[in-house]
NULUMVO-526061 format. One record per residue (C-alpha): residue number from 0; x, y, z. Coordinates in steps of 0.05 Angstrom, whole numbers, plus 5000, padded with zeros to 4 digits. Layout:
# residues N
{seq=NUM | u=X | v=Y | w=Z}
...
This chain:
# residues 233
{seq=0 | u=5023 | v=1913 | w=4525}
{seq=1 | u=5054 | v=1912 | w=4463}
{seq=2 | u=5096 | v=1974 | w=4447}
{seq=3 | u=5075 | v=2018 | w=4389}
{seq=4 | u=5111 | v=2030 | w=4322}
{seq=5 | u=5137 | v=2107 | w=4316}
{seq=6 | u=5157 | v=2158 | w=4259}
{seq=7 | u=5202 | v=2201 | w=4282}
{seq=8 | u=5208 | v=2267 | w=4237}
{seq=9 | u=5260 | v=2302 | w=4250}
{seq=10 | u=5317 | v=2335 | w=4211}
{seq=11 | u=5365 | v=2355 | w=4266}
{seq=12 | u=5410 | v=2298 | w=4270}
{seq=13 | u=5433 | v=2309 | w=4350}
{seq=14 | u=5358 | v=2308 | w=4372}
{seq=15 | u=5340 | v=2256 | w=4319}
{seq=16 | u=5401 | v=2208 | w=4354}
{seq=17 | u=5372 | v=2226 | w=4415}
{seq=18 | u=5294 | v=2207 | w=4406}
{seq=19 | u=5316 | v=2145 | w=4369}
{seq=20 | u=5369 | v=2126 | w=4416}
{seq=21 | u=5317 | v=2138 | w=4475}
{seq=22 | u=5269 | v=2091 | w=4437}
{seq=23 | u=5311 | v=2043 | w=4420}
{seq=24 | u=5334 | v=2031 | w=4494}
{seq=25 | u=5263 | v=2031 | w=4516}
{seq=26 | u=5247 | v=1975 | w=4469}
{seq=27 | u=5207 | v=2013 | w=4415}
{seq=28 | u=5209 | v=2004 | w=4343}
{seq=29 | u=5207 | v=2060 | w=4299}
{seq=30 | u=5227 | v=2090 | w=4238}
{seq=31 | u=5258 | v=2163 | w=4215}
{seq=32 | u=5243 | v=2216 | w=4160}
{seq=33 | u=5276 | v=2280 | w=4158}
{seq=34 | u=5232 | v=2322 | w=4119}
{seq=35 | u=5154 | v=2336 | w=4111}
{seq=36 | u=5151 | v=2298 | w=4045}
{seq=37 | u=5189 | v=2235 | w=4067}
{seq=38 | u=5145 | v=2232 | w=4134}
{seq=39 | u=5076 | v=2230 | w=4095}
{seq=40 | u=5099 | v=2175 | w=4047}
{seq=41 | u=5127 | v=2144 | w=4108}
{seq=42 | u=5061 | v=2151 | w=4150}
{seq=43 | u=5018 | v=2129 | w=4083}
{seq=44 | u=5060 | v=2063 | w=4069}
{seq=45 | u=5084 | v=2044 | w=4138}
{seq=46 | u=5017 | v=2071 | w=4181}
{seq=47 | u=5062 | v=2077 | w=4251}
{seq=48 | u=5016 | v=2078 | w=4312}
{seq=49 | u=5052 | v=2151 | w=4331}
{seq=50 | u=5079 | v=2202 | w=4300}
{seq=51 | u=5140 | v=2254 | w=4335}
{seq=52 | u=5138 | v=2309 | w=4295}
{seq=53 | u=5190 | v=2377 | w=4284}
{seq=54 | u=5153 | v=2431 | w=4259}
{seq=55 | u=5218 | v=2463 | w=4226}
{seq=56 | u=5228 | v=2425 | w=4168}
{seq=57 | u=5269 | v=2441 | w=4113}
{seq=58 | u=5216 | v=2427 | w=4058}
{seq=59 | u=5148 | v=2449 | w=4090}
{seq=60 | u=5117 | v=2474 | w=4161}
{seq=61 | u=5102 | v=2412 | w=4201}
{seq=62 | u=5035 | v=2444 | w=4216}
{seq=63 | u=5030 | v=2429 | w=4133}
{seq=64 | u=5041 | v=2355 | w=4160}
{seq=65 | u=5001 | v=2350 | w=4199}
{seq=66 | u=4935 | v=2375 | w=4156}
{seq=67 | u=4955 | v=2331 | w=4100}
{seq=68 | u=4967 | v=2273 | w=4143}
{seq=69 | u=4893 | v=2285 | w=4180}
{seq=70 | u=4866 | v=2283 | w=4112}
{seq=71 | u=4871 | v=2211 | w=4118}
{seq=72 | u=4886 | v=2183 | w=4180}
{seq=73 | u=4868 | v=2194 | w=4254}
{seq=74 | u=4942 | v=2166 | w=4278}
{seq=75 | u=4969 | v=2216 | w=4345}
{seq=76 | u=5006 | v=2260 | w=4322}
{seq=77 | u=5055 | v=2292 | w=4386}
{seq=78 | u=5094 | v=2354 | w=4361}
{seq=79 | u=5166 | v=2364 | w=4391}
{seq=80 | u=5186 | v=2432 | w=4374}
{seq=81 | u=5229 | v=2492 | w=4399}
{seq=82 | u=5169 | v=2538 | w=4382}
{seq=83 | u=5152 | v=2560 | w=4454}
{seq=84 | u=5095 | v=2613 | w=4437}
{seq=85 | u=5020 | v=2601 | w=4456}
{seq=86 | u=4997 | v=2618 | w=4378}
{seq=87 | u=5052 | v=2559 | w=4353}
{seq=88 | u=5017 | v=2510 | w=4388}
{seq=89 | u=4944 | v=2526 | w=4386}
{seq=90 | u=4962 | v=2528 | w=4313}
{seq=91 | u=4988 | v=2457 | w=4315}
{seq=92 | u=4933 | v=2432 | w=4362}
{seq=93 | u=4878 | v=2456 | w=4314}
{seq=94 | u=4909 | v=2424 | w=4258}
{seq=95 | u=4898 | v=2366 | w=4288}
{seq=96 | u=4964 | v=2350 | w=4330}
{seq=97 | u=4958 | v=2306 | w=4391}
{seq=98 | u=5000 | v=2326 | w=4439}
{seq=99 | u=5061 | v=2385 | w=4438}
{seq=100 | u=5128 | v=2380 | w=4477}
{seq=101 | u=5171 | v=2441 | w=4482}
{seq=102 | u=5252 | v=2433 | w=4461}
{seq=103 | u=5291 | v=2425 | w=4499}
{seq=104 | u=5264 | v=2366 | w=4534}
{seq=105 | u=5263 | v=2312 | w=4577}
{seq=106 | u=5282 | v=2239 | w=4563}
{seq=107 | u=5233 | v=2221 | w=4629}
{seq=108 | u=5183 | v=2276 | w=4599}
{seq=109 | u=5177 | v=2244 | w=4526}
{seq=110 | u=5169 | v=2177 | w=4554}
{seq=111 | u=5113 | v=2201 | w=4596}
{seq=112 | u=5086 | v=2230 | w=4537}
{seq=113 | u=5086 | v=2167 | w=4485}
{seq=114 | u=5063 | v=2123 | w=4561}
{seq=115 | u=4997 | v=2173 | w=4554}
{seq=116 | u=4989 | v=2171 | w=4487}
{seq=117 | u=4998 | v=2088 | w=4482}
{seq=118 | u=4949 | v=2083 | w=4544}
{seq=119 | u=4903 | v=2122 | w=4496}
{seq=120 | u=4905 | v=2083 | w=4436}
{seq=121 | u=4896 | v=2010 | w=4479}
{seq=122 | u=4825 | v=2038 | w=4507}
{seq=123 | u=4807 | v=2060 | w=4440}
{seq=124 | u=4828 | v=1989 | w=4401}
{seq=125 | u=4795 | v=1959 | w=4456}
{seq=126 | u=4724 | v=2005 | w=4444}
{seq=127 | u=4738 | v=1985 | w=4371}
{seq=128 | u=4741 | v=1916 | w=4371}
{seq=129 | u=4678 | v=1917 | w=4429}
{seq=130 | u=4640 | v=1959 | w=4377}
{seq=131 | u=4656 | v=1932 | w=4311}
{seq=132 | u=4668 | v=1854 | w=4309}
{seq=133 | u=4613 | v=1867 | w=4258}
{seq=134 | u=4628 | v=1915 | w=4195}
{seq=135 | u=4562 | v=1956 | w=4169}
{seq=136 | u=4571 | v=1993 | w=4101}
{seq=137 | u=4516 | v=2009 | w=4057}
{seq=138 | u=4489 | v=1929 | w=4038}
{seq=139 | u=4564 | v=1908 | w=4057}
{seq=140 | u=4564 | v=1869 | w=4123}
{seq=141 | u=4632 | v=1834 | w=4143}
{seq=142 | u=4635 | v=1789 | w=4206}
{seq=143 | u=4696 | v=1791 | w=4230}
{seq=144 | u=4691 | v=1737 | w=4280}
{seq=145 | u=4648 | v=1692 | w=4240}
{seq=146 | u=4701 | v=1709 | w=4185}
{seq=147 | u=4639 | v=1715 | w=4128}
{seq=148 | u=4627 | v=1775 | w=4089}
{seq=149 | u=4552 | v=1784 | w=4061}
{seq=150 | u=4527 | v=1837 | w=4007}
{seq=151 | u=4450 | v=1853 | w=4015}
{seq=152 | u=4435 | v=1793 | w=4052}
{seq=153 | u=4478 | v=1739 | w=4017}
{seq=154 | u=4541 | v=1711 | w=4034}
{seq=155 | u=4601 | v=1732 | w=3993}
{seq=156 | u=4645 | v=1678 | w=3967}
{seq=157 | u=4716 | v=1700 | w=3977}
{seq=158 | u=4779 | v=1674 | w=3978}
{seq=159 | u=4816 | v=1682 | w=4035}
{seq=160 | u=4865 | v=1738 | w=4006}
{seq=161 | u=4803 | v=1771 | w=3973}
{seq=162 | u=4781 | v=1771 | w=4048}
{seq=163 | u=4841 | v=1793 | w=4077}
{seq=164 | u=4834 | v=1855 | w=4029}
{seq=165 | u=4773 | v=1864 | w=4042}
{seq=166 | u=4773 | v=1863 | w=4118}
{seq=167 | u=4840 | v=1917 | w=4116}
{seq=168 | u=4790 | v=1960 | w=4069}
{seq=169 | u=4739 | v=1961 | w=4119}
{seq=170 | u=4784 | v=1974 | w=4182}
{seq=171 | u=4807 | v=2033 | w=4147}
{seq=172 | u=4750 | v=2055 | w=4108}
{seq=173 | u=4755 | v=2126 | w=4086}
{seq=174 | u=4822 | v=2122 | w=4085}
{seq=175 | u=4872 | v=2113 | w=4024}
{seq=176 | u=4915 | v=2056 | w=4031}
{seq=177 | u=4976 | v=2047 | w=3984}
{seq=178 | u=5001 | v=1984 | w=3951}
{seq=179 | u=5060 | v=1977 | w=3999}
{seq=180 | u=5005 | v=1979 | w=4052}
{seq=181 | u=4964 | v=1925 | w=4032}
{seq=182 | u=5016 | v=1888 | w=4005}
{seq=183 | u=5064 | v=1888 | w=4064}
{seq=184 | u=5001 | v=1875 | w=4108}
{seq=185 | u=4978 | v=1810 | w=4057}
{seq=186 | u=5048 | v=1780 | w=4038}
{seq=187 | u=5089 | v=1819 | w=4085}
{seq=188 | u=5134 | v=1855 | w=4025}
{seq=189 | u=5124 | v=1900 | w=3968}
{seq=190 | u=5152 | v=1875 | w=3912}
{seq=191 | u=5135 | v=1892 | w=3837}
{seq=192 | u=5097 | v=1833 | w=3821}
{seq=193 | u=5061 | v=1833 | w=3890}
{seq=194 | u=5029 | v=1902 | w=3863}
{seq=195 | u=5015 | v=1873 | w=3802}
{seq=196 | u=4977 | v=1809 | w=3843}
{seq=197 | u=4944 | v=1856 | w=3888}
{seq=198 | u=4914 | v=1892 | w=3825}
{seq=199 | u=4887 | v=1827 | w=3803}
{seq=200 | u=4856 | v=1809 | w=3871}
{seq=201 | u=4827 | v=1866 | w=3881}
{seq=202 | u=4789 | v=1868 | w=3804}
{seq=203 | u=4764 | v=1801 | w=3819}
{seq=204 | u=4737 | v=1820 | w=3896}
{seq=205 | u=4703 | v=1882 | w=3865}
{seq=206 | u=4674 | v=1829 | w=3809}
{seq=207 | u=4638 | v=1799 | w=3872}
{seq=208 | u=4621 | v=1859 | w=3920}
{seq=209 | u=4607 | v=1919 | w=3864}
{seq=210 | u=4542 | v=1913 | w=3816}
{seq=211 | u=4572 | v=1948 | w=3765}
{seq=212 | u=4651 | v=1945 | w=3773}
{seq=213 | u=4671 | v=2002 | w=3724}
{seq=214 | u=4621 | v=2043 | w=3772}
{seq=215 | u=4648 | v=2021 | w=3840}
{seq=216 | u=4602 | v=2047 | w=3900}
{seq=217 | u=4639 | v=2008 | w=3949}
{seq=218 | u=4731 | v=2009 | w=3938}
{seq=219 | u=4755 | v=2071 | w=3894}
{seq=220 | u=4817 | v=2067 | w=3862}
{seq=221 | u=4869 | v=2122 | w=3872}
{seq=222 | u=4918 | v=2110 | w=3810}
{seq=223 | u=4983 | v=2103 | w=3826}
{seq=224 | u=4976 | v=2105 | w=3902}
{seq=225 | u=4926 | v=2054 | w=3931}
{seq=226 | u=4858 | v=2041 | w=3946}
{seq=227 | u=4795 | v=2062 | w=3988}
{seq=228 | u=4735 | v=2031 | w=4025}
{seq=229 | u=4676 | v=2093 | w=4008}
{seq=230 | u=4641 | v=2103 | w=4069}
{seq=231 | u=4567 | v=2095 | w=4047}
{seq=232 | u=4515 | v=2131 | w=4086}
C-alpha cells in the first residue's frame, strides 16, 4: 500500500521538526506550510492525500482552513492542536475536519491516526474505481477503461493530452483545479509556457465537447487560477 502524500501546517517549528521528522522516518512524503494562506495554495496546487492541520496560525483560525479548503475538496483533513475544549473541536469537526489529535501527543498515537485515515481512503479509491470506470455528466460519457470519451452518443475525437485533461476534469469534477495542477499532473512541471500550452489544449478540447464554446456548459474557467468540470444534473 502505497503511502500517502501529506501537508503538514504548522507554524511552530519544534512540533513542525517533529511531525516531519516522524514522517520522514516512516517513509512518507510530504510537504510544509506554516500559515493558513500558504496551506490552501499548497492543498489547491499540490492536492496531498492528508492534511495535519494547527489551528493557531499566525494569519487566520485553522477552522477558516478548513471551510475554505471544503469548498473544494473532500481531502481528510486531521487537526493537531493544543485546543483541549469540547466546543474547539466540535467546531473543527463541523467544519468539516476529519479527525482531531490533542497536543501534546504521541509519535505511536499520530501514526495510528494517519494508519486509520490511509485505511480509509484505500476502501474509498477502491469503491471509486468499482463505481466509476465509466464517467456520466449531462451528454458527456468518458470510458475510462475503453479510454473513449463520447458526447450525446458520438465518440469524441481527442488527442491523447486533450484526454488526459479531460479525464483529470472529470475525476475532480466540481472542483477547481489550478494550472500547476494539471500541468504537473500532464507534463509533470509548471513552467510558464506549459500554462500557456495548457490554455491552448484546453480551448481546442472545449471546441470538441462544448456546443457553443464562449457559453461553456461543461469546463468553466476560473481566471487566473484553473479550471472546472460543472457537475450537470
Amino acid at each position: 500500500m502505497n503511502k500517502p502524500f501529506i501537508l503538514v501546517v504548522e507554524d511552530d517549528s519544534p512540533v513542525r521538526n517533529l511531525i516531519t521528522t516522524t514522517l520522514k522516518t516512516n517513509d512518507y512524503r510530504y510537504l510544509t506550510a506554516s500559515s493558513g494562506e500558504t496551506a490552501i495554495l499548497e492543498a489547491a496546487s499540490h492536492n496531498p492525500d492528508i492534511i495535519l492541520l494547527d489551528l493557531g496560525l499566525p494569519d487566520m483560525d485553522g477552522v477558516q482552513v478548513i471551510k475554505q479548503i471544503r469548498s473544494w475538496s473532500n481531502l481528510p483533513i486531521i487537526v493537531i492542536s493544543a485546543r483541549s475544549e469540547d466546543w474547539d473541536k466540535i467546531e473543527a469537526l463541523d467544519a468539516g475536519a476529519d479527525d482531531y489529535l490533542t497536543k501534546p501527543f504521541s509519535v505511536e498515537e499520530l501514526l495510528a491516526r494517519l494508519r486509520v485515515t490511509q485505511r480509509r481512503l484505500s476502501f474509498m479509491t477502491a469503491d471509486m474505481l468499482a463505481a466509476s470506470s465509466i464517467f456520466i455528466n449531462g451528454k458527456l460519457q468518458v470510458d475510462y477503461a475503453g479510454g473513449c470519451a463520447y458526447l450525446d452518443g458520438q465518440e469524441l475525437h481527442l488527442t491523447p493530452i486533450e484526454y488526459k485533461l479531460l479525464c483529470l476534469l472529470c475525476r475532480h469534477v466540481g472542483k477547481v483545479l489550478t494550472h500547476t495542477f494539471l500541468t504537473q499532473n500532464i507534463w509533470g512541471r509548471c513552467w510558464e509556457n506549459d500554462v500557456a500550452s495548457l490554455r491552448v489544449f484546453m480551448a481546442t478540447l472545449r471546441k470538441k465537447l462544448e456546443s457553443k464554446p464562449d457559453s461553456p456548459q461543461y469546463i468553466q474557467t476560473h481566471i487566473g487560477v484553473g479550471y472546472r468540470m460543472m457537475r450537470i444534473e
